[in-house]
N, C-alpha and C positions, 0 to 999 in steps of 0.2 A: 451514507453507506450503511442503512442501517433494514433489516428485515423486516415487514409488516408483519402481525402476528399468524403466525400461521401453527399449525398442531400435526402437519403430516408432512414426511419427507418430500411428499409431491411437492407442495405446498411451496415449499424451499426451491424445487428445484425451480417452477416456475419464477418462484420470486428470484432467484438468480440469475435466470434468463432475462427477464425485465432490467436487473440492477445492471447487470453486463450489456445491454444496448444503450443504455445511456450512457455506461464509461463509453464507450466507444464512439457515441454520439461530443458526450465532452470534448476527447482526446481531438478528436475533430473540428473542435469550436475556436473562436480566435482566445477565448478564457483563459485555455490551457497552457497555450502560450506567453499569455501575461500574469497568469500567475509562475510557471516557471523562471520569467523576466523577475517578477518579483522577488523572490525566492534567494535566487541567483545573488541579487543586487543586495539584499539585507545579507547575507553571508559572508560576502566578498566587503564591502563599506568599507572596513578599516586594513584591505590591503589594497597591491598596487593594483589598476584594473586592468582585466585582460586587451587584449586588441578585439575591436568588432568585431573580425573575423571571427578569430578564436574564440570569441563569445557566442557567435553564431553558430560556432561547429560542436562546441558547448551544449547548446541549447537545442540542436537539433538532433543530437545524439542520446539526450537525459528524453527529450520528448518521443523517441525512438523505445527507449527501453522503458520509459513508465508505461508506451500505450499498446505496444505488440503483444503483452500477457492478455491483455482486455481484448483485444482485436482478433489474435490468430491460437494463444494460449485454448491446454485445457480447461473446460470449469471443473472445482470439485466443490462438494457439498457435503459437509460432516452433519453429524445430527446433535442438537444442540446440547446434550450433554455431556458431547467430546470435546467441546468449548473449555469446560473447565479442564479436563485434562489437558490441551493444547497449552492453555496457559502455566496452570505448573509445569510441563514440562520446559515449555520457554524461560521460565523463573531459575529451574534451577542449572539448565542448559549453557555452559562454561566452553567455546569454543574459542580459547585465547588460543594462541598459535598453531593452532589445529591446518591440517591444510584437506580439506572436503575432495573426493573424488568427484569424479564429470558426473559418473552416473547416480549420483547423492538425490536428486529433485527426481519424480516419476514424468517427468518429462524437460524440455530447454525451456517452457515458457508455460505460466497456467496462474490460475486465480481459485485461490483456496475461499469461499465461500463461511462467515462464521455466524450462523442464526441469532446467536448469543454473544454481544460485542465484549472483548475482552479489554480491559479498562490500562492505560498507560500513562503514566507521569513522566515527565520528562524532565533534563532538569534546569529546565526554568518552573517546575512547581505544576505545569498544566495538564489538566486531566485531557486526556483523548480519548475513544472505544473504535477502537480497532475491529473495524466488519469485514474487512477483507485484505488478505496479504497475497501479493502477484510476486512472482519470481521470474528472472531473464536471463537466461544466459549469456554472455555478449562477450567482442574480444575487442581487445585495443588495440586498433587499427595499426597505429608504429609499431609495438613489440610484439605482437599476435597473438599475445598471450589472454587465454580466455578467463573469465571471475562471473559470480554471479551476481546480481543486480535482483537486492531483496526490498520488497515497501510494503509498508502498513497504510491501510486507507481508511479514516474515518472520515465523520459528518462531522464538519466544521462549521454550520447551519445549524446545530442543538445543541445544547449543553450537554458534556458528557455527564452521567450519573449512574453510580449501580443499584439495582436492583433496591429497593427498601428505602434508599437515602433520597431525601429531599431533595430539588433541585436548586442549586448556587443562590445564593442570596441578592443575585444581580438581576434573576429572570422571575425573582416570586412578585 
């Protein structure tokens, strides 16, 4: 998920079009599938396991809300020196029991575009760079009560690294 070099907003936009037919072409593939299967399965290990069913209604629900932003969502496209802003603000952004209005997102469903991938640790230690975050609105089915359904996308195919820094001592 990550931009080719590009120096004009055009640039981006195209490149955004291009990266957004491929999610969507993914989201499509029997991949997406098995890696949600996978996902799933590492998470869940040390509890009881769901029934088939419900693990199908699981999976076909998470695969509903990861791929409808990429599919039918707006794109947006900032320009790459709002990147950094994006991220401190995400840094210093404290939404503990906060409760967000409906009309919080500029739209129920879209793909925020980042030229300039913003870099995430997690905490098992791993660097990720974050090139695009999709937003969902969805509601759950038994209570009807609706929430948003937020994801960071990066390239799990590259080492992530910022700007200046060498890359991992695994890929030199």
């Amino acid at each position: 998920m990550n931009f080719l070099p590009n120096d004009t907003l055009a640039g981006y936009a195209r490149t955004a079009v291009d990266l957004r037919t491929r999610m969507v072409d993914y989201h499509r593939s029997p991949l997406a599938a098995q890696y949600l299967q996978a996902f799933f399965d590492s998470r869940l290990a040390n509890h009881p396991s769901p029934s088939p069913a419900g693990m199908a209604k699981v999976l076909t629900a998470v695969r509903a809300i990861t791929a409808n932003p990429w599919r039918f969502g707006e794109p947006y496209v900032i320009a790459p020196a709002m990147t950094a802003i994006i991220a401190a603000a995400a840094t210093a952004l404290d939404l503990t029991g906060e409760v967000l209005p409906a009309d919080i997102a500029p739209d129920n469903g879209g793909v925020l575009f980042l030229p300039e991938p913003i870099y995430h640790r997690s905490l098992s230690g791993e660097v990720s760079s974050i090139g695009a975050i999709t937003w969902a609105r969805t509601t759950n089915t038994r209570s009807g009560r609706s929430f948003w359904a937020i994801a960071g996308w990066a390239d799990h195919q590259r080492p992530a690294r910022p700007r200046g820094r060498p890359p991992p001592a695994a890929t030199r």
